[in-house]
C-alpha positions as CSV (number, residue, x, y, z in Angstrom):
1,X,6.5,-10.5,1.1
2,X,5.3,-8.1,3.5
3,X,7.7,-6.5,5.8
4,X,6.8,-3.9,7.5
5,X,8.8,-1.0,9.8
6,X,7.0,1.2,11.5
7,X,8.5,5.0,12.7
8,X,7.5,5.9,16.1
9,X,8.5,8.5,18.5
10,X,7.1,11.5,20.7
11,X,5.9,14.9,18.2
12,X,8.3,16.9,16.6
13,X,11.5,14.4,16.3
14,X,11.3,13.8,12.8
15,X,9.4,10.9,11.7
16,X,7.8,12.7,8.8
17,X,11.2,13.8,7.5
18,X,12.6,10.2,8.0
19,X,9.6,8.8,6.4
20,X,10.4,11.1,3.4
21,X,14.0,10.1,2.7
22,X,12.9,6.3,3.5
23,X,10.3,5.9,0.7
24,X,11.9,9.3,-1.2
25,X,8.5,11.1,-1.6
26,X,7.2,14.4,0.2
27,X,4.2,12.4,0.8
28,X,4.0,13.1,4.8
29,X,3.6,16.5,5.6
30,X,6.4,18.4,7.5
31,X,5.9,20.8,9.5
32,X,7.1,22.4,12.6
33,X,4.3,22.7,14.6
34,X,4.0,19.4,16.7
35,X,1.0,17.0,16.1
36,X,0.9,17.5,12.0
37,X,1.1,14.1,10.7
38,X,-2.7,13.3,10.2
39,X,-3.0,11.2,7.5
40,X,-1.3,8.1,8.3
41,X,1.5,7.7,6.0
42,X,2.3,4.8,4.0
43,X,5.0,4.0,1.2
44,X,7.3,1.4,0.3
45,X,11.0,1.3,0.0
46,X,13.9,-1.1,-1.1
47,X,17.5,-2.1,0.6
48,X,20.1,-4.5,-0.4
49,X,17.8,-6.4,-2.6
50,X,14.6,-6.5,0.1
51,X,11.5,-4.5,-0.3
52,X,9.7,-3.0,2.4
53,X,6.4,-1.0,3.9
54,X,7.1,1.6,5.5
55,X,4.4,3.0,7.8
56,X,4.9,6.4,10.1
57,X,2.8,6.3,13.1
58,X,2.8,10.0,14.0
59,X,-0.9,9.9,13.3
60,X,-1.9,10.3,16.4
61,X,-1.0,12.9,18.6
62,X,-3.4,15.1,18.9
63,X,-2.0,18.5,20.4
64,X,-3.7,18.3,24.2
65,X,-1.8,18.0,27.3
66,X,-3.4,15.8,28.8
67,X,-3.7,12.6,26.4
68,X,-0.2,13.1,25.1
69,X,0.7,10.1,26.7
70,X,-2.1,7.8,25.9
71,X,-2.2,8.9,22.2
72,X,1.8,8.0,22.1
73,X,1.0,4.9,23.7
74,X,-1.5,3.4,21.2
75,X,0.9,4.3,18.2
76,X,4.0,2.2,20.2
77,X,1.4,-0.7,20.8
78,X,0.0,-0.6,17.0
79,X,3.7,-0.5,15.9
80,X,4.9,-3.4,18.5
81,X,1.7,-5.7,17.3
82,X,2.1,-5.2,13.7
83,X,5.5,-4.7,12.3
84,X,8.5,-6.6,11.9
85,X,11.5,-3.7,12.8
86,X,10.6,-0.8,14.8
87,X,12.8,2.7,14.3
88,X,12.6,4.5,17.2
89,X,13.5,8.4,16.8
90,X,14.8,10.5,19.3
91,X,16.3,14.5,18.8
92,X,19.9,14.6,19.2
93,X,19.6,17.9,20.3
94,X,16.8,17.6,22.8
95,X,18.1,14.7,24.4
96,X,16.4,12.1,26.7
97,X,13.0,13.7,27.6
98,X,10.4,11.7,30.0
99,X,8.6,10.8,26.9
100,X,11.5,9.2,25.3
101,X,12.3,7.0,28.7
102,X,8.4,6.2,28.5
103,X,7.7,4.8,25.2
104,X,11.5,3.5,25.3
105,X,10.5,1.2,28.5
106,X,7.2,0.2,26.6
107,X,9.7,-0.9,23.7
108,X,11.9,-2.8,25.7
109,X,9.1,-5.1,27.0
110,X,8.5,-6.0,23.7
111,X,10.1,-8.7,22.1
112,X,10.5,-6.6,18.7
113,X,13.8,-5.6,17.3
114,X,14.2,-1.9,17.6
115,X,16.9,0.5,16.6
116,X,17.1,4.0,18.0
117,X,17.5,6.7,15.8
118,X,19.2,9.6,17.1
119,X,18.2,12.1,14.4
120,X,19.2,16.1,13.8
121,X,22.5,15.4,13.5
122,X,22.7,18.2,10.8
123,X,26.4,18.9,12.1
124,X,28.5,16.4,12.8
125,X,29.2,17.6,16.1
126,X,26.2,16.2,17.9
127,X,27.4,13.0,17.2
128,X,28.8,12.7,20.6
129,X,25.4,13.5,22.3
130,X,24.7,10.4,20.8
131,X,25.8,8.3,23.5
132,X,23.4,9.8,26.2
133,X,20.7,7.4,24.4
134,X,22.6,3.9,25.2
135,X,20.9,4.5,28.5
136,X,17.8,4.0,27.0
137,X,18.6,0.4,26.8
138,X,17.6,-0.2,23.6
139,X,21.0,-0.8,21.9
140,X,23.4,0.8,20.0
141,X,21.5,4.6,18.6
142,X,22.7,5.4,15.2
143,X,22.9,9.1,14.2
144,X,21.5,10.3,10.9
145,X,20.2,13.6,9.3
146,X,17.1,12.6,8.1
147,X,17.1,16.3,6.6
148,X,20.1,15.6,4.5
149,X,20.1,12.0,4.2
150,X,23.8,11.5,6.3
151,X,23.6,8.0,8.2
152,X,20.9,6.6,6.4
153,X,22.5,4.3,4.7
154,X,24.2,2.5,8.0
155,X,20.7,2.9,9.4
156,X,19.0,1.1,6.2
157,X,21.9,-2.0,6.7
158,X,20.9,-2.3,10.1
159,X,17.2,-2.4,9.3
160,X,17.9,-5.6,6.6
161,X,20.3,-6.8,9.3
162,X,17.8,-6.9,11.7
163,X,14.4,-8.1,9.3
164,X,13.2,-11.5,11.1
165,X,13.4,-14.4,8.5
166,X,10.3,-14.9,6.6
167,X,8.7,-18.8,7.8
168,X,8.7,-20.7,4.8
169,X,5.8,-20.3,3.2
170,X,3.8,-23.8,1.7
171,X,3.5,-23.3,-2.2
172,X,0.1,-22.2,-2.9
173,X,-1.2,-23.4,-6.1
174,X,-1.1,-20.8,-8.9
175,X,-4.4,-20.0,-8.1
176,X,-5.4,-16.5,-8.5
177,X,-5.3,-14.3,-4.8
178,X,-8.2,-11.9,-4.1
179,X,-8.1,-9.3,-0.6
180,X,-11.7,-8.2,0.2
181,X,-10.4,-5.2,2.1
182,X,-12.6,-1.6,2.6
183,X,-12.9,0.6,5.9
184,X,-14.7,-0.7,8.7
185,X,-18.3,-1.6,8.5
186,X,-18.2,-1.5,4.7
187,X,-19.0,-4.9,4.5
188,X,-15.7,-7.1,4.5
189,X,-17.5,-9.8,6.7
190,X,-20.4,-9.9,5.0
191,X,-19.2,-10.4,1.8
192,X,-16.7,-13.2,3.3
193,X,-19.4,-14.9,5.1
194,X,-21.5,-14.4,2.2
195,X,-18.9,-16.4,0.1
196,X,-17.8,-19.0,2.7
197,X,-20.8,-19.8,5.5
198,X,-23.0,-22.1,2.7
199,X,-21.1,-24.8,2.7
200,X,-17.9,-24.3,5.4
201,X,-16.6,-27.7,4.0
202,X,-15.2,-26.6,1.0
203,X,-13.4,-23.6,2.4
204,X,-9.9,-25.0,3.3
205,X,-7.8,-22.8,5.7
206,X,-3.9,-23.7,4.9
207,X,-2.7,-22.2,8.2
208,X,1.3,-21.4,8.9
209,X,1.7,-20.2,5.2
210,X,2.8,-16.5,7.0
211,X,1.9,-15.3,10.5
212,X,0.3,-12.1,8.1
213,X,-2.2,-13.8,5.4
214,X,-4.9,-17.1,5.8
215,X,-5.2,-18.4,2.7
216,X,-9.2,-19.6,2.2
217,X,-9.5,-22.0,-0.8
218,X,-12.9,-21.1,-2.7
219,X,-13.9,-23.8,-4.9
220,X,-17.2,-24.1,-6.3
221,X,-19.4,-22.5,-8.9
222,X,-16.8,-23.3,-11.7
223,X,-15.0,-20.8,-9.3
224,X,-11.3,-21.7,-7.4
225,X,-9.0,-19.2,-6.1
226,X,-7.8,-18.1,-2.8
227,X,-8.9,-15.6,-0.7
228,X,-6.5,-13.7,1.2
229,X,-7.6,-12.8,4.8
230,X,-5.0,-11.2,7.4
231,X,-4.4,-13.4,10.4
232,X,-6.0,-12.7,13.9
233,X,-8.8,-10.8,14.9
234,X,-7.9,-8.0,17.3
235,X,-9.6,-8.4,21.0
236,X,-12.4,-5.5,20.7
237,X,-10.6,-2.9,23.7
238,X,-7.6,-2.3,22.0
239,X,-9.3,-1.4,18.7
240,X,-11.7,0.6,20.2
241,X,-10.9,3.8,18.7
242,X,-8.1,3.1,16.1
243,X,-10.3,0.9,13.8
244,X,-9.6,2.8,11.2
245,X,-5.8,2.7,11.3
246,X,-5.8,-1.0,12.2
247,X,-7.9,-1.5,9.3
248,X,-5.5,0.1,7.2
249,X,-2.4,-1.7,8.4
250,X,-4.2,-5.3,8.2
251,X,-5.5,-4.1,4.7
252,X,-1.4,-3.9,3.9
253,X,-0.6,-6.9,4.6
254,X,-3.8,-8.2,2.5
255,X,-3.1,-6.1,-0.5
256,X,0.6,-7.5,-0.4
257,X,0.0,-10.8,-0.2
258,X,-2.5,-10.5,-3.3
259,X,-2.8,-10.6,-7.0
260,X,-6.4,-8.8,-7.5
261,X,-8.2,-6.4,-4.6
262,X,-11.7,-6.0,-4.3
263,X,-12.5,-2.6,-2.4
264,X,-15.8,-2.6,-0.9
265,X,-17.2,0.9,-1.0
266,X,-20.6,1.7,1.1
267,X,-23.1,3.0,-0.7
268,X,-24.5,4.4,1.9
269,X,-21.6,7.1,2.4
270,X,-20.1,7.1,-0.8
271,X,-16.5,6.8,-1.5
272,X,-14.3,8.5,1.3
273,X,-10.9,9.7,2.1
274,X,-10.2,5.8,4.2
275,X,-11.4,4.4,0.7
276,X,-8.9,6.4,-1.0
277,X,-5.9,5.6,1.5
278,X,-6.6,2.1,0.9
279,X,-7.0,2.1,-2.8
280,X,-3.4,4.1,-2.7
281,X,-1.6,1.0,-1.5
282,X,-3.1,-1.7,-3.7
283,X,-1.9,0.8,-6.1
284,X,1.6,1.8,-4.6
285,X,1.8,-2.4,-4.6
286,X,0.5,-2.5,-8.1
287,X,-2.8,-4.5,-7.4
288,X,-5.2,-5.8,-9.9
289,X,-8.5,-4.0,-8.6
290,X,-12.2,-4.5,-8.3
291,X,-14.8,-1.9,-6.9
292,X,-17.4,-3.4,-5.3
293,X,-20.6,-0.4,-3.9
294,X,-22.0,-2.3,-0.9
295,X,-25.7,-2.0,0.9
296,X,-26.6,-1.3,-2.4
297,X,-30.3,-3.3,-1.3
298,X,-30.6,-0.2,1.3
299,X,-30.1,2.4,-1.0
300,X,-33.6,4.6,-1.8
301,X,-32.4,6.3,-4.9
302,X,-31.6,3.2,-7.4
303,X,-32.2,4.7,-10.7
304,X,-29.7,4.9,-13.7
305,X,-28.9,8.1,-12.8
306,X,-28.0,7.6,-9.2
307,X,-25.5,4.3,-10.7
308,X,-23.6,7.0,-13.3
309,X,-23.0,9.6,-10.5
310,X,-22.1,7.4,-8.1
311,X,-19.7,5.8,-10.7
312,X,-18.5,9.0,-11.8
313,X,-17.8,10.1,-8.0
314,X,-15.6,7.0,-7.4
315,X,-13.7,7.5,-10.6
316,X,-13.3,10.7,-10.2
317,X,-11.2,10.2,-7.3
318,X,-9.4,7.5,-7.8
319,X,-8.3,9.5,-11.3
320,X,-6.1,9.0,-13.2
321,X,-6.7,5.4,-12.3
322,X,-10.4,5.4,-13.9
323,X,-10.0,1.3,-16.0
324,X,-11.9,-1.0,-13.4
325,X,-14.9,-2.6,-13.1
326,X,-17.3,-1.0,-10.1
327,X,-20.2,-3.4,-9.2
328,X,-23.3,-2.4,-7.4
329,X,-24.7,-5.0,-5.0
330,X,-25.2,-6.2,-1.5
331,X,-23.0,-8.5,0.3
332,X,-26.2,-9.3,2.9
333,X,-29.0,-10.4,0.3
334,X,-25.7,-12.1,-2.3
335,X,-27.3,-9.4,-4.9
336,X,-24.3,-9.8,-7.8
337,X,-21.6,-10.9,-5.7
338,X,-20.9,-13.7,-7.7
339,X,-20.3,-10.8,-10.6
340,X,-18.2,-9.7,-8.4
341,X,-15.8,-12.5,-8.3
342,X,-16.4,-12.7,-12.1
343,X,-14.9,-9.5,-12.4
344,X,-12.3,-10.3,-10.1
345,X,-11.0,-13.3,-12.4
346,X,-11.5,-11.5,-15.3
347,X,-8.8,-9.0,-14.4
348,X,-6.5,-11.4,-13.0
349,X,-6.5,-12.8,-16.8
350,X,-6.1,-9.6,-17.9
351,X,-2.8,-8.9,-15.8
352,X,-1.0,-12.1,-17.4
353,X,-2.1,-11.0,-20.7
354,X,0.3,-11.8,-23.7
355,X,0.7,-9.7,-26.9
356,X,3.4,-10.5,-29.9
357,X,5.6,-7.8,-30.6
358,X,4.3,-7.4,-34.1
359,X,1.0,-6.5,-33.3
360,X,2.0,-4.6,-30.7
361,X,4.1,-2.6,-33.1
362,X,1.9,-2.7,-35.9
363,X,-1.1,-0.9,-33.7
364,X,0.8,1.7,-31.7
365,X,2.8,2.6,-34.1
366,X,-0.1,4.3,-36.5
367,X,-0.9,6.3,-32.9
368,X,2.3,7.6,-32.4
369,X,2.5,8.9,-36.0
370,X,-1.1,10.1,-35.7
371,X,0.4,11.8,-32.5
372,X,3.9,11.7,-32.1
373,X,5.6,13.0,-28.8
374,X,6.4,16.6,-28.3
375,X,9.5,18.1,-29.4
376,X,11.5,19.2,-26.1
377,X,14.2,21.8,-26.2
378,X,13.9,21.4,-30.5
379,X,15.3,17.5,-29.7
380,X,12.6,15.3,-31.1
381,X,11.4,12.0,-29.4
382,X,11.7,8.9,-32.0
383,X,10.0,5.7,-30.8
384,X,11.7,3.0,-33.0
385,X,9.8,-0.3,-31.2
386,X,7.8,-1.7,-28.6
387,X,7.4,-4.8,-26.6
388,X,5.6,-6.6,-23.8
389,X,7.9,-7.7,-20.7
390,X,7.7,-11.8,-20.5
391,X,6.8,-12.9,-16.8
392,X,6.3,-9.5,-15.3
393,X,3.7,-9.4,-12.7
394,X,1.9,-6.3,-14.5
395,X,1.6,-5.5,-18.1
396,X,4.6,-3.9,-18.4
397,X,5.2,-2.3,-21.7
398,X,9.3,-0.9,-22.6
399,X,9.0,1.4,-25.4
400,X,12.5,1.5,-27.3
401,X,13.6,5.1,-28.5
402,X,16.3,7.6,-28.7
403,X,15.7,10.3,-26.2
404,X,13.9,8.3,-23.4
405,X,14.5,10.7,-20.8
406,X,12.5,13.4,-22.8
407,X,9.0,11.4,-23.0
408,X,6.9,13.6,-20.1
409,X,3.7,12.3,-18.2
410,X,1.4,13.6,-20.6
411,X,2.6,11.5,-23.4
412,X,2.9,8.1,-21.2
413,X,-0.8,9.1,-20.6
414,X,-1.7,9.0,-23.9
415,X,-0.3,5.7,-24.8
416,X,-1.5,4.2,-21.4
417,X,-5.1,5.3,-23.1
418,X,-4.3,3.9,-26.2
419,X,-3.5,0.4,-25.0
420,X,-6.4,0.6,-23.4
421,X,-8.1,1.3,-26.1
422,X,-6.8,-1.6,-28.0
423,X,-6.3,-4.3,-25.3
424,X,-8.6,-5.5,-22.5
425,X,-6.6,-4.5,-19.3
426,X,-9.8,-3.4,-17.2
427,X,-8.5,-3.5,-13.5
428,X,-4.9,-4.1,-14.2
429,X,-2.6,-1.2,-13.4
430,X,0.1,-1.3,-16.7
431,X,3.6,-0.4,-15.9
432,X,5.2,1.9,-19.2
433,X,9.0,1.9,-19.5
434,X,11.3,3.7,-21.7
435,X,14.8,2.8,-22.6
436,X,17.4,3.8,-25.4
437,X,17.8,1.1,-28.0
């Protein structure tokens, strides 16, 4: 669980377009102009049975001269502290440039495995310039397109070949997981301290399960569970002005090593684009979720009306994700935080629910009469039966029919809404799937 590769490099190599082809989405955006990755781009990918994060560091660079360096640095030494294989990308066609000798020497001090990627090789031809980069010590380069995709897949081998074996990790009990995770200064601490300092006793840390998660045992209050905290504090320097990102890539390894998140939103600034980022990868790692509106004591405005907008805001952007609970309180004065691990139980219950394939059957199917999927192309959609997935870690719902192929978003929607309607599954993303019978 939790492997992560980061994609690093000087502007304008490719990392975007690798990052692309990697998790196959058009999630970063490409561009020529140097500098446009903003939004630091996760996703997730699979290889030769193994699933991995995938995290592109381009973030930074921000297009002035004179902190080109610095800003390259602090991506290499976020990607060297935090994940397990590092691709290093370099432009076949450029060449070495003193950037690529610069964060190359910074990669070789590292005790990382790194591969360099000699990307651009659109041609074939270039594959001969490729050799220039053995002298940047770092290994053999391999050459890929990440435009069309050629020498990916050796590239992807190398990447499994290279993955450091997982430590063992001690068997937890089958005690639910919960990741307090939020942007900075939205109350994380509180909230853990909150829940931990009364009585320190009972809160047992079972060190050495990963080098990424502590596991805190949390057992009193008719509560038990674990909560998941990500290992090591960062010394205050380094962090200084990549909080944010660092938040982010300790709130992936978190999420990952969870069964339910609870994202801490302040109240005081509303839900934000970080908030948003964050609540993308519980639900790219399909994450139980709990919302928790923090500072809620230092609010002015605490009327009924200020709770429904507030809600609706949050919803609103998590759309078309809208099924989870959202508690209002404050992780300083213990105002309903112990609703909020109430919550937070409830939907890990919900996410193990079990439902016989008869009433299944005999509930949905009066919906899809009542609204049975569109014709496409004059081929009509027949859903002949349904059941509920045994031992999946979601709900996960395979819908037996004819055309399968044919059944659009829309109508997945619908039934998604209708299950919902039916069954408690309040915080639990539900996974639909359809295949011929």
């Amino acid at each position: 669980m939790g492997r992560l590769v980061a994609i690093v490099g000087r502007p304008n190599v490719g990392k975007s377009t690798l990052f692309n082809r990697l998790t196959q989405t058009r999630a970063a955006i490409v561009n020529d102009t140097s500098g446009t990755t903003r939004d630091r781009q996760y996703g997730m990918m699979e290889w030769g049975g193994l699933e991995m994060s995938v995290v592109d560091t381009g973030g930074w660079v921000v297009n002035s001269e004179d902190i080109f360096e610095e800003e390259i640095n602090k991506q290499v030494h976020l990607a060297i502290e935090e994940a397990d294989v590092i691709l290093f990308v370099v432009d076949i066609k450029n060449g070495i440039t003193d950037l690529d000798d610069h964060v190359a020497d910074i990669l070789r001090r590292s005790n990382k495995p790194v591969i360099v990627v000699a990307n651009k090789d659109d041609n074939h031809e270039s594959v001969y310039a490729e050799a220039e980069f053995y002298a940047l010590g770092l290994g053999q380069p391999f050459s890929i397109s990440a435009m069309n995709g050629s020498g990916t897949g050796d590239l992807l081998d190398e990447v499994v070949a290279r993955m450091p074996a997982k430590p063992h990790e001690e068997e937890l009990d089958d005690l639910p997981r919960f990741a307090i995770v939020g942007r900075p200064n939205a109350g994380k601490s509180s909230l853990i301290n909150s829940l931990m300092d009364e009585e320190r006793n009972i809160v047992t840390d079972i060190a050495g399960t990963t080098r990424d998660s502590i596991y805190s045992r949390y057992n009193k209050f008719g509560f038990d569970f674990y909560l998941v905290d990500t290992a090591g504090i960062r010394k205050k320097n380094k962090v200084d002005e990549d909080i944010e990102y660092y938040s982010v890539l300790r709130s992936i390894r978190a999420i990952e090593n969870s069964d339910v998140c609870i994202l801490i939103v302040d109240a005081t600034r509303g839900i934000e684009a970080q908030d948003v980022n964050i609540f993308s990868i519980i639900q790219k790692n399909r994450k139980g979720l709990v919302v928790l509106v923090n500072k809620w004591d230092i609010v002015a405005e605490k009327h009924q009306r200020a709770i429904d907008t507030m809600e609706q805001a949050i919803r609103a952007r998590l759309a078309p994700f809208t099924d989870f609970p959202i508690i209002f309180g404050s992780a300083l004065t213990k105002q309903r935080i112990f609703k909020v691990l109430e919550s937070a139980i409830a939907v890990h219950k919900n996410r193990q629910i079990t439902i016989s394939t008869s009433q299944l059957n005999n509930v949905l199917q009066a919906d899809i009469t009542a609204f049975p999927p569109p014709a496409v192309k004059g081929k009509y959609v027949k859903i002949k039966y349904i059941t509920l997935l045994k031992g999946a870690k979601v709900p996960t719902f395979i819908f037996f029919c004819n055309l399968p192929q044919w059944v659009r978003d829309p109508y997945k929607r619908y039934l998604e809404n209708k299950i919902r309607e039916h069954w408690n599954l309040t915080g639990t993303p539900v996974n639909l799937f359809f295949r011929e019978k």
